[in-house]
N, CA and C of each residue as an Amber inpcrd file, in Angstrom:
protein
   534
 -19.5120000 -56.1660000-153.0710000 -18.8460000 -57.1850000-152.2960000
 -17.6170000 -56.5800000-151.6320000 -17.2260000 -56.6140000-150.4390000
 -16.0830000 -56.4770000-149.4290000 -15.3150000 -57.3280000-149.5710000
 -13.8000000 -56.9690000-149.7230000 -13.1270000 -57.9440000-150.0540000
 -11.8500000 -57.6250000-148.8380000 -12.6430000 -56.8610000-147.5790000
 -11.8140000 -56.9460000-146.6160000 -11.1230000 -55.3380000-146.7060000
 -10.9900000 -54.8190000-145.5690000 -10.3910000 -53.3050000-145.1530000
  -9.3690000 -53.1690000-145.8580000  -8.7210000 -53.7950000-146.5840000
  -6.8210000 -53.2560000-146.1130000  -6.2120000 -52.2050000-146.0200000
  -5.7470000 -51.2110000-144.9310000  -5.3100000 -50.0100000-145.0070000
  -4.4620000 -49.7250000-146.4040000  -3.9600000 -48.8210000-146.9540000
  -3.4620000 -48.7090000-148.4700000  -1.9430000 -48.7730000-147.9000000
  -1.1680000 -49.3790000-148.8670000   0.0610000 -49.6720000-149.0280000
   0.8330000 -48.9450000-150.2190000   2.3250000 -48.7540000-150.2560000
   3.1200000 -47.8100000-150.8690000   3.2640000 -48.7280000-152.2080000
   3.3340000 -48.5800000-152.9290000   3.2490000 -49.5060000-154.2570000
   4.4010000 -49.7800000-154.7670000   5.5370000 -50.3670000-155.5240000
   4.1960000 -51.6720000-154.9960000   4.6810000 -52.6430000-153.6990000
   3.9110000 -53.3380000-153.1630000   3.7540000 -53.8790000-151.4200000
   2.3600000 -54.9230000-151.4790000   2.8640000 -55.6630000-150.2120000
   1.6050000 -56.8700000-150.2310000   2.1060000 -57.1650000-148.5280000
   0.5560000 -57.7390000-148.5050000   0.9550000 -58.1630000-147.0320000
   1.2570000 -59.8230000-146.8290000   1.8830000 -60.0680000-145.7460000
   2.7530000 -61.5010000-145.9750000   1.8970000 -62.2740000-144.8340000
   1.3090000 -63.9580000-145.6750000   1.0130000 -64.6920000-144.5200000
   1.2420000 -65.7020000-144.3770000   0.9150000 -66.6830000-143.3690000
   1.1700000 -68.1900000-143.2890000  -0.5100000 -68.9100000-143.5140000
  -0.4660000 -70.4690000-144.4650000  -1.2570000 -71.0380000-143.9270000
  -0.7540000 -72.1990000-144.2030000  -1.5710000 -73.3820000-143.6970000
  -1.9170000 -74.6330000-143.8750000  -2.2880000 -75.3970000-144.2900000
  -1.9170000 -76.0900000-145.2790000  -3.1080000 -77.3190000-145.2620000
  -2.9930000 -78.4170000-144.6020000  -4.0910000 -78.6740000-143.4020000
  -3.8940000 -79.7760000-142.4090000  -4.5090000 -81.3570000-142.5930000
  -3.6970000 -82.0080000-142.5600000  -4.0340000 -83.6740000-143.3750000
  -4.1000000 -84.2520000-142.3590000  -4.5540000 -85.4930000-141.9740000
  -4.7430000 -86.9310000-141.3780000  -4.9750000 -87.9500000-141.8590000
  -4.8830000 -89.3870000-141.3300000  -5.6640000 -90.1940000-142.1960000
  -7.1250000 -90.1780000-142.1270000  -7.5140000 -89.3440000-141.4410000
  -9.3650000 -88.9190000-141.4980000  -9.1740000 -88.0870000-142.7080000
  -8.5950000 -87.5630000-143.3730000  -8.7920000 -86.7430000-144.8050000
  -7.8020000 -85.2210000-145.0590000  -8.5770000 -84.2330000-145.4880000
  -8.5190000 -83.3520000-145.4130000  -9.1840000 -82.0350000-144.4220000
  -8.5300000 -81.1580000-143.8050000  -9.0940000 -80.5640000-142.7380000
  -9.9200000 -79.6390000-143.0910000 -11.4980000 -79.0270000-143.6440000
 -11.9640000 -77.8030000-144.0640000 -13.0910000 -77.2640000-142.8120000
 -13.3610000 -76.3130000-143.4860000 -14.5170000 -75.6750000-142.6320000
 -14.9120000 -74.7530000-143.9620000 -16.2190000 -74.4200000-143.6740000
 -17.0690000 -72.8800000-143.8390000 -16.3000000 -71.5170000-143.0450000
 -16.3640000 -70.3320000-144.0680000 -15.8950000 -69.1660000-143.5360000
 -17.0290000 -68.4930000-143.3970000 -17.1540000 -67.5990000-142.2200000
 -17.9160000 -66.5090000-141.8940000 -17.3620000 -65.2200000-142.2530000
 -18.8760000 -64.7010000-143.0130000 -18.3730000 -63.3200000-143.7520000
 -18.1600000 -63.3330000-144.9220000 -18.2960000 -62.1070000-145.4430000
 -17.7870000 -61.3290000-146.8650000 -16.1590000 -61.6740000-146.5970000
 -15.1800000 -62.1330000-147.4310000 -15.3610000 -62.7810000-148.9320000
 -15.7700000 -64.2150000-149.2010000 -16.1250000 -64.6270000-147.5890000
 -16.0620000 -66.2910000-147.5630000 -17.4730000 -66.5620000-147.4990000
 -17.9660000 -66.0650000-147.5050000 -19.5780000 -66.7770000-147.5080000
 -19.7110000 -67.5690000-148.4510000 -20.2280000 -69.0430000-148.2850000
 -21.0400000 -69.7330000-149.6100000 -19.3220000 -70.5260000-149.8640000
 -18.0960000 -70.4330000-149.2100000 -17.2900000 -71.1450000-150.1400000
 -16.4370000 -71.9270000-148.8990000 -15.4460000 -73.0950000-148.9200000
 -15.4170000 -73.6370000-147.9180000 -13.7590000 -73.5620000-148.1140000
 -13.2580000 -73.7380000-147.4600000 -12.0070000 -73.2980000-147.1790000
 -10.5750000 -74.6220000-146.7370000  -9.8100000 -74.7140000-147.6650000
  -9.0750000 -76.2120000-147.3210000  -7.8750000 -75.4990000-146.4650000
  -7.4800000 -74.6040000-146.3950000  -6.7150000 -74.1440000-145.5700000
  -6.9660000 -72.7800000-144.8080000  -5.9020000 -72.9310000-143.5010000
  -6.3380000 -71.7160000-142.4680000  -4.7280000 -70.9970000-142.7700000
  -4.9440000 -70.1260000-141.9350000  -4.0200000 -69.0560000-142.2520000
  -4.4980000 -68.0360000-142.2560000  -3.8990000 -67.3380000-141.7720000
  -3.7830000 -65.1870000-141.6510000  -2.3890000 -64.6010000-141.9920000
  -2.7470000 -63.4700000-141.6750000  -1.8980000 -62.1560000-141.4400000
  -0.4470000 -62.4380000-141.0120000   0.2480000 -62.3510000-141.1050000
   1.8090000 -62.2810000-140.2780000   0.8990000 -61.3550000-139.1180000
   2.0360000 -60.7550000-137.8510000   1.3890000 -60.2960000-136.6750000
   2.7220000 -59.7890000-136.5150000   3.0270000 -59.1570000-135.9400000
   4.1810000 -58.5180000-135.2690000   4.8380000 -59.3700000-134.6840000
   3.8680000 -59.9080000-133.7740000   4.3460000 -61.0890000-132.4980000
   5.2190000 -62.1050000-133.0350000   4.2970000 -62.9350000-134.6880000
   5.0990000 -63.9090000-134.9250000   6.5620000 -63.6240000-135.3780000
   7.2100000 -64.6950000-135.0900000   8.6630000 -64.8580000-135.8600000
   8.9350000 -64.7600000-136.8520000   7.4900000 -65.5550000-137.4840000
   7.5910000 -65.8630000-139.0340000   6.8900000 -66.6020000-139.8700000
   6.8560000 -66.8610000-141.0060000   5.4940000 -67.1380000-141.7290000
   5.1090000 -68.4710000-141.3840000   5.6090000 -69.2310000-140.3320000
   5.8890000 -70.9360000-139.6080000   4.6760000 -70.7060000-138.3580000
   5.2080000 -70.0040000-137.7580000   4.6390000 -68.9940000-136.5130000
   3.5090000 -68.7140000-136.6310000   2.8640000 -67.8230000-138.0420000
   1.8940000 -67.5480000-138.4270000   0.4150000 -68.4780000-138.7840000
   1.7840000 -69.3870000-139.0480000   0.2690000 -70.5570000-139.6330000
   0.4160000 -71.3490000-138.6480000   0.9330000 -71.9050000-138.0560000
   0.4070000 -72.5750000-136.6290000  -0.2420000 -71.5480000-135.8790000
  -0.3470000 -70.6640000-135.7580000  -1.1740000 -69.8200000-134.2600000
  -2.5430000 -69.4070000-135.0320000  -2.5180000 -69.2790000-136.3310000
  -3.6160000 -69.2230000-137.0930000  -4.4670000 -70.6970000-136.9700000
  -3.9290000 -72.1170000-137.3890000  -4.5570000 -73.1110000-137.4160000
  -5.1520000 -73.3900000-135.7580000  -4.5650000 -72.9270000-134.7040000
  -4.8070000 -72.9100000-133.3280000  -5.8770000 -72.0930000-132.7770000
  -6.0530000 -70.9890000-133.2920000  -6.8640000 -69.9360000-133.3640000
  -7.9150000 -70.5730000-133.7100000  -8.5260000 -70.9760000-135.5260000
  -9.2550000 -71.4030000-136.2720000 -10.4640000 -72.6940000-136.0980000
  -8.9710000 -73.6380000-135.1660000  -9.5770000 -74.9510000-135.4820000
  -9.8570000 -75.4260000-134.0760000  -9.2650000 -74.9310000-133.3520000
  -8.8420000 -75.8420000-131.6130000  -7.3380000 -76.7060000-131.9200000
  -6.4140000 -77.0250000-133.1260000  -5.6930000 -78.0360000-133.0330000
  -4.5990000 -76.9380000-133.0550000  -3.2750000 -77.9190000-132.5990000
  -1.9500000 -77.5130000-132.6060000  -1.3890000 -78.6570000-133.7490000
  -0.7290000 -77.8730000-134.5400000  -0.1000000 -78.7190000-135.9800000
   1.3940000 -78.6530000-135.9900000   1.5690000 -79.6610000-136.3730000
   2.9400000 -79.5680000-136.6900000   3.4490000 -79.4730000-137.9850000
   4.2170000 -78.7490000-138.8020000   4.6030000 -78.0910000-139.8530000
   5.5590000 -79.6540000-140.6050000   5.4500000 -79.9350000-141.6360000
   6.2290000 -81.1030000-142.0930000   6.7240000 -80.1340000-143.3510000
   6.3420000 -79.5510000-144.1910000   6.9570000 -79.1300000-145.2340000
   6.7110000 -77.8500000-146.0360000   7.2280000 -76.6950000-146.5860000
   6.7010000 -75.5990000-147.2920000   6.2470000 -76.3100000-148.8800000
   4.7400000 -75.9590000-148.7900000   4.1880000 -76.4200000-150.0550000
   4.5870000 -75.3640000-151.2570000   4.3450000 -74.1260000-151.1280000
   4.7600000 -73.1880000-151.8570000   4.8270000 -71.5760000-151.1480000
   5.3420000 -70.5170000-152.0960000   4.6440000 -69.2480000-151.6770000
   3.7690000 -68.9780000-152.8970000   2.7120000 -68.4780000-152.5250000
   1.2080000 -68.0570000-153.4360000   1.1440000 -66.6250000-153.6410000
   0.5470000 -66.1400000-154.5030000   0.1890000 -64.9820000-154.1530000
   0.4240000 -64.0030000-155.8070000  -0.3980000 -62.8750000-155.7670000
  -1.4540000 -62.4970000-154.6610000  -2.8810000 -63.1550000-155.1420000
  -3.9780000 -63.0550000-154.5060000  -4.8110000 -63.7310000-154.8890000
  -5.6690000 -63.2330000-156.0690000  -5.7780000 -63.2170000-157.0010000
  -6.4220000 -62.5840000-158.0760000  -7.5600000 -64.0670000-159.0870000
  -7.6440000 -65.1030000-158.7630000  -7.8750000 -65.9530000-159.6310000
  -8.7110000 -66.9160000-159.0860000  -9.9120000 -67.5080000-159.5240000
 -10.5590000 -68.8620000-158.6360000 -10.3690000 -69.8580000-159.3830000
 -10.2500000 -70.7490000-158.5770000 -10.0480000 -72.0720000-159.3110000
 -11.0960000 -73.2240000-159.0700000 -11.5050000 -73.9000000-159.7470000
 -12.2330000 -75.2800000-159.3770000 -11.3510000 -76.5210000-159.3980000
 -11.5240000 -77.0990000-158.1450000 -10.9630000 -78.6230000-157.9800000
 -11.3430000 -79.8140000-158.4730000 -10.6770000 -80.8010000-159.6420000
 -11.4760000 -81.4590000-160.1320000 -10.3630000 -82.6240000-160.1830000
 -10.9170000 -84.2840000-160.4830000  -9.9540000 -85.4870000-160.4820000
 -10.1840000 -85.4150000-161.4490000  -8.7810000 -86.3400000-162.3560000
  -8.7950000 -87.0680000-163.6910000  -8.1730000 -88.3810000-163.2380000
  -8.7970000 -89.2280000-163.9460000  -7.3200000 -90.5970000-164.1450000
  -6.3950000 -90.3440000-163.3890000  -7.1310000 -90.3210000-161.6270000
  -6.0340000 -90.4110000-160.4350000  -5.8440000 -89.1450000-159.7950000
  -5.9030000 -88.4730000-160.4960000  -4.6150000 -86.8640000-160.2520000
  -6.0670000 -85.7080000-159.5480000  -5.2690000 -84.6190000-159.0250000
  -6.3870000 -83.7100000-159.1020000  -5.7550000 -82.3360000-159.6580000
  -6.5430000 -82.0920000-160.2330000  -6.3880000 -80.4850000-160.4520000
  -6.7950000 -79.1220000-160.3920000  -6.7580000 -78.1130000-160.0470000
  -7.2330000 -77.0840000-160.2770000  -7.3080000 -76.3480000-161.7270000
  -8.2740000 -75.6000000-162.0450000  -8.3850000 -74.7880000-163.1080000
  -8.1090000 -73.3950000-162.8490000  -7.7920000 -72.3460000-163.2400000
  -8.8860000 -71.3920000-163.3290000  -9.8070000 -71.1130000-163.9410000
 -10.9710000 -70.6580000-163.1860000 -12.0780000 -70.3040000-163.8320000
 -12.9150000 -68.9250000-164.0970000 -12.3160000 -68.0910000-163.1490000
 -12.6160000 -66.8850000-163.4070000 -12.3520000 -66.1360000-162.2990000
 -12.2470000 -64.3410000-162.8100000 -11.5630000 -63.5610000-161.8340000
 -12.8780000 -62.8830000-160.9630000 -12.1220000 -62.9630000-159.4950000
 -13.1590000 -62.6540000-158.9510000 -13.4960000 -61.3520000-158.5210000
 -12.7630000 -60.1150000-159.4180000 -13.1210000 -58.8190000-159.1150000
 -12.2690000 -58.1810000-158.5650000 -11.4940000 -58.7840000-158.0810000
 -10.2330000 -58.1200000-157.1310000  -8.8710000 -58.3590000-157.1720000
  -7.8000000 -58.2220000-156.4250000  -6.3810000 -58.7040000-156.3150000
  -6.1190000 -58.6710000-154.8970000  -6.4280000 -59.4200000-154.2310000
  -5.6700000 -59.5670000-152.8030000  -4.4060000 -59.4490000-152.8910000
  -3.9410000 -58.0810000-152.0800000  -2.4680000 -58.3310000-152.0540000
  -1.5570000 -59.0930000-151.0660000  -1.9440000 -60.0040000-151.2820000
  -1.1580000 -60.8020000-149.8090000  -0.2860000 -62.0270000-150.6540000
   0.7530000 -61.9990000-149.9470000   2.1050000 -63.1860000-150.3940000
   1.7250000 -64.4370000-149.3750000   1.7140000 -65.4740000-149.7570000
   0.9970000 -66.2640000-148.8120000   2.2950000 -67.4300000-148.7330000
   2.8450000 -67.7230000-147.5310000   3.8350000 -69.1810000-147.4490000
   2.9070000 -70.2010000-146.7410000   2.3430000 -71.3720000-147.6620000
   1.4760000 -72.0300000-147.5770000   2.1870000 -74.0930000-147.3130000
   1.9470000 -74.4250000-146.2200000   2.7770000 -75.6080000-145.2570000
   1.9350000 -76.6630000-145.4360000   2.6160000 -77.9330000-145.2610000
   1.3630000 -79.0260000-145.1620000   2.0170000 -79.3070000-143.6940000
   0.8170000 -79.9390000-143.0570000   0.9600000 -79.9220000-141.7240000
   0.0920000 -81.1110000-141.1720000   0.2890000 -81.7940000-139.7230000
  -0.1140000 -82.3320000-139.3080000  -0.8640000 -82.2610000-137.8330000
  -2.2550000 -82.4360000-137.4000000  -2.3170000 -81.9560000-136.0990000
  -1.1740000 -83.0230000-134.8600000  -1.1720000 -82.3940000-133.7150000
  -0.0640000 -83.4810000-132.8230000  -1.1540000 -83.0890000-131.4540000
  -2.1590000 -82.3080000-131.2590000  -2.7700000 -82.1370000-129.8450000
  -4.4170000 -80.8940000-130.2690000  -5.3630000 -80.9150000-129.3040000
  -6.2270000 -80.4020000-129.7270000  -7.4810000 -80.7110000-129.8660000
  -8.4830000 -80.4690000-129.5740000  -9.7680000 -80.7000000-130.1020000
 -10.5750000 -79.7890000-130.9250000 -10.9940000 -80.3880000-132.2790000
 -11.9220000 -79.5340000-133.1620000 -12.7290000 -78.7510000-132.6350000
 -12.7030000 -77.4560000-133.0870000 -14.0180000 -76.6830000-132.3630000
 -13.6640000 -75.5290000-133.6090000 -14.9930000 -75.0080000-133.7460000
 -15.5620000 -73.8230000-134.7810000 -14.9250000 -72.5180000-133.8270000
 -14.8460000 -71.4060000-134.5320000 -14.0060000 -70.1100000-134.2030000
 -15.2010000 -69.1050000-134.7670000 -14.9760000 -67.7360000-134.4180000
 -15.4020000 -66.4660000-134.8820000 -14.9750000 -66.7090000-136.6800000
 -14.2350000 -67.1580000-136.7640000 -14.0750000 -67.0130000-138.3150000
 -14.5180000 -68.4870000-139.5440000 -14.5150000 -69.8800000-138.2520000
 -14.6320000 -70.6840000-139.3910000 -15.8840000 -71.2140000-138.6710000
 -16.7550000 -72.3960000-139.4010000 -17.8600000 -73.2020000-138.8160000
 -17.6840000 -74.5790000-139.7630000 -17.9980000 -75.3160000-138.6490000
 -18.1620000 -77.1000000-139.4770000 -17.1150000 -77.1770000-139.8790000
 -16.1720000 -77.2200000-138.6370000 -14.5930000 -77.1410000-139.5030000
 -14.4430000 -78.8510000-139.4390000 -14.3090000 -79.8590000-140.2330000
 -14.6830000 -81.2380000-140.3220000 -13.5910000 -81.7490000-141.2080000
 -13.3750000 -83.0380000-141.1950000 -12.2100000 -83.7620000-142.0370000
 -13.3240000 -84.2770000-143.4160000 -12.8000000 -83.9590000-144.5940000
 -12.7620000 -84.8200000-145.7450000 -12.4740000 -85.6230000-146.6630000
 -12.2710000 -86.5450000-147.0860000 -11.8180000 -87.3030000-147.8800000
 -11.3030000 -86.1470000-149.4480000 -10.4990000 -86.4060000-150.0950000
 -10.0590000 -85.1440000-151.1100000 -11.6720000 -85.4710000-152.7240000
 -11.7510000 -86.5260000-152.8350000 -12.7780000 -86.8390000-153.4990000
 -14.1370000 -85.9890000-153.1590000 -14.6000000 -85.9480000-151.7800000
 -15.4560000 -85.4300000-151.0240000 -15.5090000 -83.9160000-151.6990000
 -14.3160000 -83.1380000-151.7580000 -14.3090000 -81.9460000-151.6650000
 -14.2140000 -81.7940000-153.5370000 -13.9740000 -82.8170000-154.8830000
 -14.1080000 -82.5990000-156.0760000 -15.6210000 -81.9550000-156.2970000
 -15.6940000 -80.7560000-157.0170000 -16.9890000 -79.9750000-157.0080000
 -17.6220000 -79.2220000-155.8430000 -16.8040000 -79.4740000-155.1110000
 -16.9250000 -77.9980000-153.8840000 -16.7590000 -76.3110000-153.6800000
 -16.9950000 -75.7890000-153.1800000 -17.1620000 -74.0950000-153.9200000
 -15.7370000 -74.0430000-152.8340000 -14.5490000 -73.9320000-153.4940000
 -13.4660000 -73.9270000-152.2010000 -13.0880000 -72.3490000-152.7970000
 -12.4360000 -71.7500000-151.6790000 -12.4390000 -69.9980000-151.4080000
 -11.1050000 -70.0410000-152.4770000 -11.1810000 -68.5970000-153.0320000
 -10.6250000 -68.3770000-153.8650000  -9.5670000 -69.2990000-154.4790000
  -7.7780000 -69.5900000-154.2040000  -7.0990000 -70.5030000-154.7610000
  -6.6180000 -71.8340000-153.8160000  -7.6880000 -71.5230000-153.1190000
  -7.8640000 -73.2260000-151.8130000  -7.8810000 -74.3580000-152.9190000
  -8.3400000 -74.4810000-153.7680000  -8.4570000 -75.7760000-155.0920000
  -6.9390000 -75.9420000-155.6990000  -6.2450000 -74.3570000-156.1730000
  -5.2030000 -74.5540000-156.1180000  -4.0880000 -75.1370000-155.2480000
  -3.9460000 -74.8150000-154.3580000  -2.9880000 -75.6430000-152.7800000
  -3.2990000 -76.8000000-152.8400000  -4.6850000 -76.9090000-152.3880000
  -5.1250000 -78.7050000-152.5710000  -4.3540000 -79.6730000-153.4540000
  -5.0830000 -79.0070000-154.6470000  -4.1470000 -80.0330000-155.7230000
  -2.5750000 -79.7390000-156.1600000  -1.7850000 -79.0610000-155.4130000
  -0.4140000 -78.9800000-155.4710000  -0.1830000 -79.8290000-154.2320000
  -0.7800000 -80.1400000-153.0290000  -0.2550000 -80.7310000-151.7780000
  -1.1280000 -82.1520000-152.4640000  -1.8600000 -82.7750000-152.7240000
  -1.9370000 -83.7510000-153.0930000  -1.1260000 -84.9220000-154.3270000
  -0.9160000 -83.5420000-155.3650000  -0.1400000 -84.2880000-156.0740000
   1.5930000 -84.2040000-155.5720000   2.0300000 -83.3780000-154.6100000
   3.1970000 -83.5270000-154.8200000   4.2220000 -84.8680000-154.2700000
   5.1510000 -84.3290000-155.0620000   5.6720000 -85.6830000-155.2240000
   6.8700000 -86.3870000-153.7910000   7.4110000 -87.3970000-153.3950000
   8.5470000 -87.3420000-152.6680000   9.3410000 -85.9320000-152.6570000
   9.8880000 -86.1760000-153.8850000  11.1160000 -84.6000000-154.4830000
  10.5450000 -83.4000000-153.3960000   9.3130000 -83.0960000-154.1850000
   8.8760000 -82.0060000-153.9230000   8.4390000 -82.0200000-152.2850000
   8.0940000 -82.8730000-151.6920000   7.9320000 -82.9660000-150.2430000
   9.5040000 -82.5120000-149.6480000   9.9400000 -83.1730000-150.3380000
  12.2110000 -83.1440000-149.3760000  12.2860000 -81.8310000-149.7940000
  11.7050000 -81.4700000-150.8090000  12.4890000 -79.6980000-151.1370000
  11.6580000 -79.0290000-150.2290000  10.7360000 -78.9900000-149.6480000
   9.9200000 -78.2370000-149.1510000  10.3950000 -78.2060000-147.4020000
  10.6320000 -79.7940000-147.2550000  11.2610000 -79.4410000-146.0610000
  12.7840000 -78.9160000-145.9650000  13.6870000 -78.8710000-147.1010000
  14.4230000 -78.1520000-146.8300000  14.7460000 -76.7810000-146.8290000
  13.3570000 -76.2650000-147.6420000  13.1100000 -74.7980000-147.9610000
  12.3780000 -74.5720000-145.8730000  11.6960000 -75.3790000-145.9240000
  11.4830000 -75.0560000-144.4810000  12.4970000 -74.6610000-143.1600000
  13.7290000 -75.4590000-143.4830000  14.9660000 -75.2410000-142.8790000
  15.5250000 -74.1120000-142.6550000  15.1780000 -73.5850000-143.8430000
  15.4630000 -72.0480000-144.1180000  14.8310000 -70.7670000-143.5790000
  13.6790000 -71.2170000-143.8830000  12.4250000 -70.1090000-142.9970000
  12.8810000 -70.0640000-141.8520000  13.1680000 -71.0520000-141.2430000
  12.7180000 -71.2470000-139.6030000  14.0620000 -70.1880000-138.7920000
């Protein structure tokens, strides 16, 4: 299994990115990924690479979700920074709540630091990319028992459960980034 090129880095080092998770009252925003490592698993957030170009990890995940989806989003709050990816999780409800597990390692350690936003679209029309397909809104129920890409189950259920608090801290941690 390919878990993606990455030229080698001076140790220790990771590469830094932005993503999204994009909400509406139509649901949650996913798609299918094309390719080795995403085949077979569906993806609740977009996001890449930092780029030279961008400013910053804000930058990153809007031109990524623009890229991905056809939409332009608007950034409401920093959900967390992630990273690196070493762990899968399954998304599951209890008595209201959702959670992620882990469930097992998937062979590798992505080294990437990820600053991960909840966001809203503001302009745009859905359309599939070189990288995603059936990129479609879900209800969060919809997606309980879904094969979501590596710690996509994780984000999910941190942007679903979080709380007021944690929404105001996020936008003020956002204040900061920008």
């Amino acid at each position: 299994m390919n878990f993606g090129n990455f030229p080698p880095l001076p140790f220790p080092a990771a590469y830094v990115g932005g993503g999204v998770i994009v909400h509406s009252e139509k649901g949650i925003l996913t798609c299918k990924r094309h390719g080795e490592p995403w085949d077979n698993y569906t993806s609740a957030c977009f996001g890449g690479y930092v780029e030279p170009s961008d400013s910053n990890a804000v930058a990153t995940a809007i031109r990524e979700v623009k890229e991905e989806t056809g939409l332009l989003v608007k950034i409401e709050f920093l959900l967390g920074i992630y990273g690196p990816e070493c762990l899968h999780y399954t998304f599951f409800s209890e008595n209201g709540r959702y959670y992620a597990k882990a469930t097992k390692y998937p062979g590798h350690i992505r080294p990437v630091i990820s600053f991960v936003f909840a966001g809203r679209p503001v302009s745009g029309e859905l359309k599939d990319s070189s990288e995603t397909a059936g990129v479609c809104w879900k209800k969060p129920d919809d997606l309980v028992g879904e094969n979501l890409a590596f710690f996509d189950a994780l984000l999910l259920a941190d942007f679903l459960n979080a709380t007021p608090e944690k929404r105001d801290l996020g936008k003020q941690a956002l204040k900061l980034i920008m």
